[in-house]
VOPAGU-2260 file (C-alpha; in pm, 1 decimal, decimal comma):
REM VOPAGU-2260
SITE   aa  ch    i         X         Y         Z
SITE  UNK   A    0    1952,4    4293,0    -506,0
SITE  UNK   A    1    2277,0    4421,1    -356,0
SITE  UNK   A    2    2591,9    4250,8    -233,3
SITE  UNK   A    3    2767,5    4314,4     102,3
SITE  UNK   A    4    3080,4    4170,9     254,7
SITE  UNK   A    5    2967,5    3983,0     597,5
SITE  UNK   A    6    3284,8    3816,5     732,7
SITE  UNK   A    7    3463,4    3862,3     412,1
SITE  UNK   A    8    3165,9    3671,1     232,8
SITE  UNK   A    9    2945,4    3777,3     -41,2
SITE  UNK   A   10    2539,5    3800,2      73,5
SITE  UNK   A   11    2291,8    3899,8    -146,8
SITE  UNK   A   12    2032,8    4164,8      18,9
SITE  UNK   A   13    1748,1    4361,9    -130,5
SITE  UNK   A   14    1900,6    4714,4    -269,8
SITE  UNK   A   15    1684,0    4897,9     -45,6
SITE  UNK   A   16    1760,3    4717,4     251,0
SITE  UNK   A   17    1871,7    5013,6     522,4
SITE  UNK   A   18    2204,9    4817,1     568,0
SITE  UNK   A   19    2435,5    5127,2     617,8
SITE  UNK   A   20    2203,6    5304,8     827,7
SITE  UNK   A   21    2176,1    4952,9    1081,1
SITE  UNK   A   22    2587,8    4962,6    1111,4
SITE  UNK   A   23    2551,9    5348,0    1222,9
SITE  UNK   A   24    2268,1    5230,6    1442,1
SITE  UNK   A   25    2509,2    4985,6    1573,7
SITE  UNK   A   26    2782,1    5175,5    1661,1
SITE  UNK   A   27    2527,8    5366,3    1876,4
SITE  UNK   A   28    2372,2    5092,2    2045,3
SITE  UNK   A   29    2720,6    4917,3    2120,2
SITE  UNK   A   30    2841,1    5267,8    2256,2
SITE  UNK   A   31    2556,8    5221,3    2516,8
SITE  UNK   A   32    2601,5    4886,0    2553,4
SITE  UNK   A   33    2193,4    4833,4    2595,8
SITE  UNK   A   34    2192,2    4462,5    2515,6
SITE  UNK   A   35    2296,8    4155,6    2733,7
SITE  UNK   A   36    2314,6    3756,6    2597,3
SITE  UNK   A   37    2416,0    3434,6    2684,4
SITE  UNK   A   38    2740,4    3260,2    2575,4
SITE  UNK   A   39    2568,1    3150,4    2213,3
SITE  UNK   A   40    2667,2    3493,3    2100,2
SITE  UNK   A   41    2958,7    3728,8    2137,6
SITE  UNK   A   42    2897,6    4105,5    2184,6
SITE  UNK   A   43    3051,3    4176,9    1815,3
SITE  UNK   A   44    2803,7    3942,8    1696,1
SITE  UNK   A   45    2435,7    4095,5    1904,1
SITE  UNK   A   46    2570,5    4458,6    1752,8
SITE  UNK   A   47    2654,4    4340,0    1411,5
SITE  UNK   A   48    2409,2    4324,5    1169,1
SITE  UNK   A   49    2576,5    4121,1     927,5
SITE  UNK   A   50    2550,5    3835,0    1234,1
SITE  UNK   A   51    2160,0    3848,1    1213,7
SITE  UNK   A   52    2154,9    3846,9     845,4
SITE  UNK   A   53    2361,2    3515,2     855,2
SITE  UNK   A   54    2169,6    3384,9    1126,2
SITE  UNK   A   55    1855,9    3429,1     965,5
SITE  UNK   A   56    1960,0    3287,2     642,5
SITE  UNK   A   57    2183,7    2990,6     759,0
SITE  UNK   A   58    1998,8    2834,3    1065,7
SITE  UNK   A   59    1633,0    3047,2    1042,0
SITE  UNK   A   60    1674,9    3080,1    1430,7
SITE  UNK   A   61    1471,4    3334,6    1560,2
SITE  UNK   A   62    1563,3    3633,7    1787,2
SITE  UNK   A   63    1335,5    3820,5    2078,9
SITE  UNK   A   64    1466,6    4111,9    2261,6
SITE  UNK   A   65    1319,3    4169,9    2611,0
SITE  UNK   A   66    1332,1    4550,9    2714,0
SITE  UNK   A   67    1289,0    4686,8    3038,9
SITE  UNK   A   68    1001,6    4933,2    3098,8
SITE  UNK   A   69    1175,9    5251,3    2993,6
SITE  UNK   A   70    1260,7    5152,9    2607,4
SITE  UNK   A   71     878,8    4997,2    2588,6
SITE  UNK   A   72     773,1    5304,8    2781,0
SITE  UNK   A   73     997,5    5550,4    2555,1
SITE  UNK   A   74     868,7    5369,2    2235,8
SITE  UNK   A   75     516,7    5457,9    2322,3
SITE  UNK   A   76     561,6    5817,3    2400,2
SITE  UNK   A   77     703,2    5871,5    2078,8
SITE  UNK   A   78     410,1    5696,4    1904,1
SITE  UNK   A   79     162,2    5924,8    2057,6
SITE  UNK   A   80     341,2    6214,2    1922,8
SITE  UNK   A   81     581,9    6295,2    2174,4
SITE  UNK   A   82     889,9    6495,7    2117,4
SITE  UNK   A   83    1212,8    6307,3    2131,1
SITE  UNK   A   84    1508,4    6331,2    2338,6
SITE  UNK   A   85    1837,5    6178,7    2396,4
SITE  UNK   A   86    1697,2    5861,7    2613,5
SITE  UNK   A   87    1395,4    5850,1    2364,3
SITE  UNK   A   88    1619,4    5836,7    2045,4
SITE  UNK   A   89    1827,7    5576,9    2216,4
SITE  UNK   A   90    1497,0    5349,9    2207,5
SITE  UNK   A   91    1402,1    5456,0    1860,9
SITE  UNK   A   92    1747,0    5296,7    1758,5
SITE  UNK   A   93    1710,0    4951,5    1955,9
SITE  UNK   A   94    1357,1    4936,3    1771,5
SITE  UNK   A   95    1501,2    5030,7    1451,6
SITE  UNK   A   96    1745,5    4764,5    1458,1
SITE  UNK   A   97    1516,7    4491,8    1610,5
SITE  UNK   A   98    1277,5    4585,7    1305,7
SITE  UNK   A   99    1508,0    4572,0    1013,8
SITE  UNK   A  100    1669,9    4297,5    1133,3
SITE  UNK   A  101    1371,2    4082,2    1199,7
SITE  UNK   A  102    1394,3    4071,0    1578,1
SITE  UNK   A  103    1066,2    4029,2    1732,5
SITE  UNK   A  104    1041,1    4242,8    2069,9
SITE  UNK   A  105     855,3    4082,5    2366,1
SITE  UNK   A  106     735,8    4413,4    2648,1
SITE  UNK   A  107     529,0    4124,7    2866,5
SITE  UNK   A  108     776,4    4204,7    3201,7
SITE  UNK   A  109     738,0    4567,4    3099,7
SITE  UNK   A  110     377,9    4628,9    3155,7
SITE  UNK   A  111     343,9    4347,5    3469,0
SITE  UNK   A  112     555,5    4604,6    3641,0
SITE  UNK   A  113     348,7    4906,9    3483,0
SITE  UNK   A  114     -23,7    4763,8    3644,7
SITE  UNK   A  115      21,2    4730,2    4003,9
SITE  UNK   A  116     161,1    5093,1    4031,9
SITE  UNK   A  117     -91,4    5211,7    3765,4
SITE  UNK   A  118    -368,7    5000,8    3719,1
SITE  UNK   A  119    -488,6    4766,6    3403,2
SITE  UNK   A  120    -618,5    5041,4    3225,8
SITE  UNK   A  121    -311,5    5206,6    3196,7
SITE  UNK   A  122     -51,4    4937,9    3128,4
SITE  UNK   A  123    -324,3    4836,6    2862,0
SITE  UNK   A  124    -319,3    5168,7    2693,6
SITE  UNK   A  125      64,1    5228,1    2690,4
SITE  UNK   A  126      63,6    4850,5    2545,2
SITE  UNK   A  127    -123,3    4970,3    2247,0
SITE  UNK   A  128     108,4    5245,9    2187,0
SITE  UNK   A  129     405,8    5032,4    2195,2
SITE  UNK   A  130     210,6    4796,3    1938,3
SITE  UNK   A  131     179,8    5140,3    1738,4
SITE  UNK   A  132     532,3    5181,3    1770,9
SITE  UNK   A  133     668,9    4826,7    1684,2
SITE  UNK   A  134     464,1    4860,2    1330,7
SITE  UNK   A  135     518,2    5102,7    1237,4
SITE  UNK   A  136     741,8    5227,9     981,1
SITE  UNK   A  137    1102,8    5142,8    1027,1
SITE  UNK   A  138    1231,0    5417,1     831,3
SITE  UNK   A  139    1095,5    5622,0    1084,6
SITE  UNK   A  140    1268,7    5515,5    1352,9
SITE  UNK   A  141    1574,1    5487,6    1152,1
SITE  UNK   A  142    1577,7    5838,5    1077,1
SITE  UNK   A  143    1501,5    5912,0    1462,5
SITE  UNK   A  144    1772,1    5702,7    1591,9
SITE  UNK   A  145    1980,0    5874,5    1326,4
SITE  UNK   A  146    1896,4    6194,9    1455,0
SITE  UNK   A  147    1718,8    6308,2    1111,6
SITE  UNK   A  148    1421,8    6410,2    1279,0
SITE  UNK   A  149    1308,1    6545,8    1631,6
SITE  UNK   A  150     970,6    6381,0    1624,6
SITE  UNK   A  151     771,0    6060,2    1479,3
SITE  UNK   A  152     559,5    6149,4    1231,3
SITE  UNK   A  153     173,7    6020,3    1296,9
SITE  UNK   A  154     164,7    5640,7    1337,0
SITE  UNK   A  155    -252,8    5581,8    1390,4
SITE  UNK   A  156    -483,5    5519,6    1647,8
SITE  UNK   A  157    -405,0    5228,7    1845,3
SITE  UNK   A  158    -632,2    4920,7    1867,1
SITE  UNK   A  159    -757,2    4873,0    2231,8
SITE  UNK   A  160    -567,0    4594,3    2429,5
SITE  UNK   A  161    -733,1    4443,8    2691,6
SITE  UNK   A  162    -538,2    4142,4    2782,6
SITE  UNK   A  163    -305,5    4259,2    3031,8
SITE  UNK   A  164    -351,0    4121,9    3365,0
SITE  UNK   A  165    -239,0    4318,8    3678,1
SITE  UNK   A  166    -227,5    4041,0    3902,9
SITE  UNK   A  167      39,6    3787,9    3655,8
SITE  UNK   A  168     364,0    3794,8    3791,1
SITE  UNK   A  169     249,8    3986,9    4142,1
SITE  UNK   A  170     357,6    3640,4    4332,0
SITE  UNK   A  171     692,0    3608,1    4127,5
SITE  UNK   A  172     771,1    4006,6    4245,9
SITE  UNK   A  173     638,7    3983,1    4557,0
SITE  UNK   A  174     899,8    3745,7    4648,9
SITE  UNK   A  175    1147,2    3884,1    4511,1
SITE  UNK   A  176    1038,5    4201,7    4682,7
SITE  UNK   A  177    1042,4    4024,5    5048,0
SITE  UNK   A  178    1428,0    3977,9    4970,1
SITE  UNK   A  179    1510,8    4308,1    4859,4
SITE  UNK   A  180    1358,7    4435,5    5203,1
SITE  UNK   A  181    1583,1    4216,5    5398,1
SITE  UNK   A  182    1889,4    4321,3    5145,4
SITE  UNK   A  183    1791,3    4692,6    5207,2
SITE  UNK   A  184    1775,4    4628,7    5609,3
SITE  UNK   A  185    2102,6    4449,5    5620,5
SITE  UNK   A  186    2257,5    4733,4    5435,4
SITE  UNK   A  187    2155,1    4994,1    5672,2
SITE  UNK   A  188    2296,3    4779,6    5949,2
SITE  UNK   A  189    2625,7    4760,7    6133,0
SITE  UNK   A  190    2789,6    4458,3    5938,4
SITE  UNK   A  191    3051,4    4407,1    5727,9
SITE  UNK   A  192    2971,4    4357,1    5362,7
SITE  UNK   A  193    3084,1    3976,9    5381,8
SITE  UNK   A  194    2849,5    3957,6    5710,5
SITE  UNK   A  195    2553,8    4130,8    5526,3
SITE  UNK   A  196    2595,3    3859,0    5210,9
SITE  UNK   A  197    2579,4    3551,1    5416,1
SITE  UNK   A  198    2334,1    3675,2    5687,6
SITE  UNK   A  199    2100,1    3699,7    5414,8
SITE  UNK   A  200    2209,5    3341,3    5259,3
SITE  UNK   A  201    2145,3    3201,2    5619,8
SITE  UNK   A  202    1790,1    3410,5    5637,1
SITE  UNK   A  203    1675,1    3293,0    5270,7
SITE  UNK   A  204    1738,9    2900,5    5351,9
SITE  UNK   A  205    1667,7    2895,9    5707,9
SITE  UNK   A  206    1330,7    3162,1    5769,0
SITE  UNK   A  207    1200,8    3186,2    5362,1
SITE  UNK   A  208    1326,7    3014,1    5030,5
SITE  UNK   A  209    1667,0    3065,2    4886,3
SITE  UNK   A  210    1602,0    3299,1    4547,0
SITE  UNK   A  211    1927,7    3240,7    4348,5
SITE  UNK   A  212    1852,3    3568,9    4176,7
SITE  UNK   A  213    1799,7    3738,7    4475,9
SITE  UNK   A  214    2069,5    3659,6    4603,3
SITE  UNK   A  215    2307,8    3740,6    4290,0
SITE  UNK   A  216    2201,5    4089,8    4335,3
SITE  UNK   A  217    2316,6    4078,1    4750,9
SITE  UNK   A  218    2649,7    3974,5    4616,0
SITE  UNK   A  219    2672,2    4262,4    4349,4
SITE  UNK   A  220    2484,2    4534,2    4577,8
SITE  UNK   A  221    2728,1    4414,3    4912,4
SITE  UNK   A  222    3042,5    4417,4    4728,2
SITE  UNK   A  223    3313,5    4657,5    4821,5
SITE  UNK   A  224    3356,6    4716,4    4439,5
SITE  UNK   A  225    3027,4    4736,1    4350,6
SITE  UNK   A  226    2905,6    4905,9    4091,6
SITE  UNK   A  227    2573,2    4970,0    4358,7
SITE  UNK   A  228    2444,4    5308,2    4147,0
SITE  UNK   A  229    2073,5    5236,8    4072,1
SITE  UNK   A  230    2058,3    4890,7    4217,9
SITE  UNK   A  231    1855,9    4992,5    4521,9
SITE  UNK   A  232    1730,8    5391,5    4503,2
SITE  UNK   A  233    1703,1    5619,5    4772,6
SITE  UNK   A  234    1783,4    5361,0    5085,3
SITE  UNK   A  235    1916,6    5607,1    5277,6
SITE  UNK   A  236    1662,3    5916,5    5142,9
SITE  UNK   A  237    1535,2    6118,5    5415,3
SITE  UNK   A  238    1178,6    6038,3    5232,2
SITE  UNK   A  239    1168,0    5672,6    5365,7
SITE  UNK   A  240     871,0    5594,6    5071,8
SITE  UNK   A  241    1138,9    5669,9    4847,5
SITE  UNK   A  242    1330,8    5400,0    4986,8
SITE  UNK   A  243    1061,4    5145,5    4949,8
SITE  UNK   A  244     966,7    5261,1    4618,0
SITE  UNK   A  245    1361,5    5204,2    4522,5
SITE  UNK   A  246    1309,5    4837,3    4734,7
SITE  UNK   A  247     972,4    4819,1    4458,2
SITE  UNK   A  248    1226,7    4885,3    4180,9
SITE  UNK   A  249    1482,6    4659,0    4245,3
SITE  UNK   A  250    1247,5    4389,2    4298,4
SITE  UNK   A  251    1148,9    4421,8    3981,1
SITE  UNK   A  252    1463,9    4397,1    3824,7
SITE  UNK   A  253    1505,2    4078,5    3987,4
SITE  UNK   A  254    1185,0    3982,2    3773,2
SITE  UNK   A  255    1363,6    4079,0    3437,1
SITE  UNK   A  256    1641,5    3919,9    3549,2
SITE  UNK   A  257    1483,7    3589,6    3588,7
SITE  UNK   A  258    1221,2    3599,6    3320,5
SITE  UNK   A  259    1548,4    3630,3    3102,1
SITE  UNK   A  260    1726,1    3381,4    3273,9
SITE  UNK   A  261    1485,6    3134,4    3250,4
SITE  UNK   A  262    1437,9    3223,8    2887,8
SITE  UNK   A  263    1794,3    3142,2    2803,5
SITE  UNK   A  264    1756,9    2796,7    3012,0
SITE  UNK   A  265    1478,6    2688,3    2822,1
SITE  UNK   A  266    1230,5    2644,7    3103,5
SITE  UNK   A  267    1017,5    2915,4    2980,0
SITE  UNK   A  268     960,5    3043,0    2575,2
SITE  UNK   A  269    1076,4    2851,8    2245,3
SITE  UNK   A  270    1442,1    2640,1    2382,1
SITE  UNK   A  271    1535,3    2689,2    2016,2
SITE  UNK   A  272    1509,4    3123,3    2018,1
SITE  UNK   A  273    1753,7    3356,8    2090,2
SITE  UNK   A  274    1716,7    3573,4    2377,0
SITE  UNK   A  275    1863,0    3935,9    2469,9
SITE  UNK   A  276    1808,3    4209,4    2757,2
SITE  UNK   A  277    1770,8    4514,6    2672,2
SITE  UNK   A  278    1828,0    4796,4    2911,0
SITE  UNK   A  279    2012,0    5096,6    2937,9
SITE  UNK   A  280    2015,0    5041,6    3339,5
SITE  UNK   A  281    2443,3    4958,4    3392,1
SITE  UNK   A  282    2323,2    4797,7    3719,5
SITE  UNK   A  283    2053,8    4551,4    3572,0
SITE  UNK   A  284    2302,3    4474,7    3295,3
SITE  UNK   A  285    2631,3    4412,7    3544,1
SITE  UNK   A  286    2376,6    4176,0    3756,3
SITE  UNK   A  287    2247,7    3985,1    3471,8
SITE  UNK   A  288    2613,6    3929,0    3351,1
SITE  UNK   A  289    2721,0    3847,5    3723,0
SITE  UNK   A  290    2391,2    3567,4    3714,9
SITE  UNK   A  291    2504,7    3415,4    3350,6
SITE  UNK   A  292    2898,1    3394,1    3471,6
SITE  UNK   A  293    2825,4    3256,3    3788,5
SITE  UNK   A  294    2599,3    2936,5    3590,3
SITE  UNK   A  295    2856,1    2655,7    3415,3
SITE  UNK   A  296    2750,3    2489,7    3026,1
SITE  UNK   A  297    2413,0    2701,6    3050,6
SITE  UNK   A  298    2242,1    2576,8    3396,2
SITE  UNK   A  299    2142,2    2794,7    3661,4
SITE  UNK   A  300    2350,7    2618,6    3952,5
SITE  UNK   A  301    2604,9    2900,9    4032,6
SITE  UNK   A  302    2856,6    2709,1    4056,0
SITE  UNK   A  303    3114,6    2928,7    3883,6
SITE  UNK   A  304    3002,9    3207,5    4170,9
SITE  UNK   A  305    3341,7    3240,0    4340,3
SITE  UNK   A  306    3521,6    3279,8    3992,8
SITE  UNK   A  307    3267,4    3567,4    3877,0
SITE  UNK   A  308    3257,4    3766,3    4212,4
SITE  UNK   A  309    3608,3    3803,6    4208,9
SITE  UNK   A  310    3576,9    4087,2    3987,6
SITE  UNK   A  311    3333,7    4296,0    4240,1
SITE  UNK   A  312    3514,9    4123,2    4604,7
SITE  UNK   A  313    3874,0    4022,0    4722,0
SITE  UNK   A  314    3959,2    3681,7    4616,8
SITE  UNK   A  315    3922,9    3467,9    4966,4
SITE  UNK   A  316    3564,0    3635,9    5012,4
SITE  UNK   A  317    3454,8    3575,1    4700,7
SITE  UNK   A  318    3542,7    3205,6    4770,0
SITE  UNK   A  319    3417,0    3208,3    5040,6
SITE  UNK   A  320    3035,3    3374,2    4971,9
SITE  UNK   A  321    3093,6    3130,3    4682,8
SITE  UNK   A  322    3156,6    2813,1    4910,5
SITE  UNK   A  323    2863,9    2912,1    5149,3
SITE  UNK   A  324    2580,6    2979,7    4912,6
SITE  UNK   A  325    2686,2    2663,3    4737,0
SITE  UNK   A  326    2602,0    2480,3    5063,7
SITE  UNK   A  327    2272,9    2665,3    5129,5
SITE  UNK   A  328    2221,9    2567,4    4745,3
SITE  UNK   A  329    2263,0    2203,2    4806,3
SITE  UNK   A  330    2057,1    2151,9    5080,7
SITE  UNK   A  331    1751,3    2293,6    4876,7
SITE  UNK   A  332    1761,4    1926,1    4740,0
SITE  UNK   A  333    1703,9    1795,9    5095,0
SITE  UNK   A  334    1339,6    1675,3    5128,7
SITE  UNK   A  335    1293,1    1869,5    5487,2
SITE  UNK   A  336    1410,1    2161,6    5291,9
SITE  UNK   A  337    1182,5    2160,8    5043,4
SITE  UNK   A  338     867,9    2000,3    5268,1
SITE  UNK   A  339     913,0    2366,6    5428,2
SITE  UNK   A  340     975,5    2534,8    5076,4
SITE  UNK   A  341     598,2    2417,7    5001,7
SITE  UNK   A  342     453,0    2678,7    5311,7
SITE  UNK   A  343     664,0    2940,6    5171,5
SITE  UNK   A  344     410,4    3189,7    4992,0
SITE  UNK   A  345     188,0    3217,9    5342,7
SITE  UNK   A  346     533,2    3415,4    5511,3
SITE  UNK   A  347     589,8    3614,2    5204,3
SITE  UNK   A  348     309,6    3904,2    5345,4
SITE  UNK   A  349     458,8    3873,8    5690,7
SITE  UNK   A  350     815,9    3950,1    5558,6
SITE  UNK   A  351     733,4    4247,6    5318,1
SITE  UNK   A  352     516,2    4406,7    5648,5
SITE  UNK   A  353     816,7    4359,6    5843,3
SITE  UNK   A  354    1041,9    4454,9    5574,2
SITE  UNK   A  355     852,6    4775,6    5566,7
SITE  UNK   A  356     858,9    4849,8    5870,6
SITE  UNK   A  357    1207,6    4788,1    5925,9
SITE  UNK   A  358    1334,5    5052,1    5617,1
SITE  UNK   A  359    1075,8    5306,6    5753,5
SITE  UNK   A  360    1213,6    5264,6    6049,3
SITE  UNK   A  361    1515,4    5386,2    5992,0
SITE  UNK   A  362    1674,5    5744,7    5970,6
SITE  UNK   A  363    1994,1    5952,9    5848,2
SITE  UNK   A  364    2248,3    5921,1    6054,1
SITE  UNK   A  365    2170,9    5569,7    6214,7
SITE  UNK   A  366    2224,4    5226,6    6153,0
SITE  UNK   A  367    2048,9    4987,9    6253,9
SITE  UNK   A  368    2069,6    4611,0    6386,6
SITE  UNK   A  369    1934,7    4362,9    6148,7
SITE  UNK   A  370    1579,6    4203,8    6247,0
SITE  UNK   A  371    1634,6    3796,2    6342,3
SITE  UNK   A  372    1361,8    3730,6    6079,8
């Protein structure tokens, strides 16, 4: 055994425990800033290892990290033999860190947004590679992250996984997706910013179903300080696919953000874990901080939205998108509201064709008037 200062406190560790290699391994995640979590823990404490070693010994509370598709993706490649690179390293170091540290690393979201573009047989073989990956040898990917070596050395075959199911989650995305259509028409439209945000409140309550998360990323993407790089790809690409593929993207995001979410709330996983995003995408991150600020004392109800959009809009709009989706929010409790909530899934095909339609529709050059419905 070995003993380290954590907090100015003596802690016993095993003497080959990689502990000085994890706080270089930190400094590089932190410099990336690749994880986001909710108010139980500070950002010194997710990029401190000496915070998970006291966690673990003190209150035995677990820890899952939930990449997006590029780490689990990135892990993989490596594991078959690939060669690294900067973006690949940078996931060798979040898995070194979750390994050493004990942090279990959940890729479900991942590979639901793999299958429908790729099929089962693919998201079930890259699934096996990232099981490859995630035992394998942490020294490994500590000396990867490190930059020690430019490849992973052999890892094995991988077992065959056949449990992934293309069609789980398809109904959560393809909600989300009919949103990010009408987000992506009212941005290629004449209105202002503030017009385009509550045009799509009114259109959400009124014609489909109010999805808070949705909507979180209409006040980020609409902003006039938004940080809108990456948040919806190639609208305005003279290759219109490449506009719904970006709408595709997005809407997946949105699924992240609210597996995460609801993670964090308890309504979905162990209430008693600790949960962090993982992502090296600064839009998914800023919208998944913008979605945890706007909640008060850990409940998805947004009503802190005016105070966190004042960061991203001037002060009297953000009080004022604030004030209006709070009323659209409250009425989901009305009875007529949510009688009409039940028929929502039979409109959600009839938005994304129109939604379609609408964004290939458009051109360079022109912008159009936003559909009614």
């Amino acid at each position: 055994m070995k003993t380290i200062f954590i907090d100015h406190e003596e802690v016993l560790i095993s003497k080959d425990f990689p502990y000085e290699d994890l706080l270089s391994i930190s400094v590089i995640l932190r410099g990336i800033d690749v994880f986001v979590s909710d108010d139980s823990a500070t950002k010194d404490d997710i990029y401190s290892p000496g915070y998970f070693i006291r966690r673990a010994q003190i209150s035995k509370q677990k820890t899952t990290i939930l990449p997006d598709r590029n780490i689990v993706s990135r892990l993989a490649q490596l594991a078959r033999g690939e060669p690294m690179d900067e973006h690949r390293r940078k996931a060798a170091a979040v898995l070194a860190y979750a390994q050493c540290l004990d942090i279990f690393i959940e890729p479900s979201i991942a590979f639901h947004e793999l299958g429908p573009s790729h099929g089962n047989d693919v998201a079930n073989e890259e699934l096996s590679w990232f099981y490859v990956a995630d035992q394998g040898n942490p020294y490994n990917w500590i000396n990867a992250a490190l930059g020690r070596v430019n490849q992973i050395p052999p890892m094995g075959v991988p077992l065959q996984v056949t449990t992934f199911d293309v069609a789980k989650g398809l109904k959560r995305w393809s909600c989300y997706y009919s949103t990010i259509l009408k987000i992506a028409e009212l941005e290629l439209s004449n209105l202002s910013p503030k017009q385009r945000t509550i045009n799509l409140f009114r259109w959400m309550c009124e014609e489909f179903i109010l999805a808070g998360h949705a909507a979180m990323l209409a006040c980020l993407y609409f902003a006039p300080n938004s940080p809108r790089q990456g948040l919806l790809k190639g609208l305005r690409s003279s290759n219109r696919e490449k506009a719904i593929s970006g709408a595709k993207n997005a809407a997946w995001d949105i699924v992240h953000l609210s597996d995460f979410v609801r993670r964090i709330r308890g309504e979905i996983g162990e209430e008693s874990r600790q949960y962090i995003l993982a992502t090296f995408d600064s839009g998914l991150k800023e919208l998944t901080q913008l979605t945890l600020d706007a909640g008060k004392n850990g409940v998805d109800n947004f009503e802190n939205l005016p105070l966190a959009l004042k960061k991203w809009w001037p002060e009297k709009d953000a009080d004022d998108i604030g004030s209006i989706f709070s009323t659209y929010w409250h009425q989901t409790g009305d009875s007529t509201w949510q009688n009409k909530y039940q028929n929502y899934p039979q409109h959600i095909e009839k938005f994304v064709v129109l939604g379609e339609e609408a964004l290939r529709a458009w051109h360079p050059g022109v912008e159009s008037v936003s559909r009614k419905s």
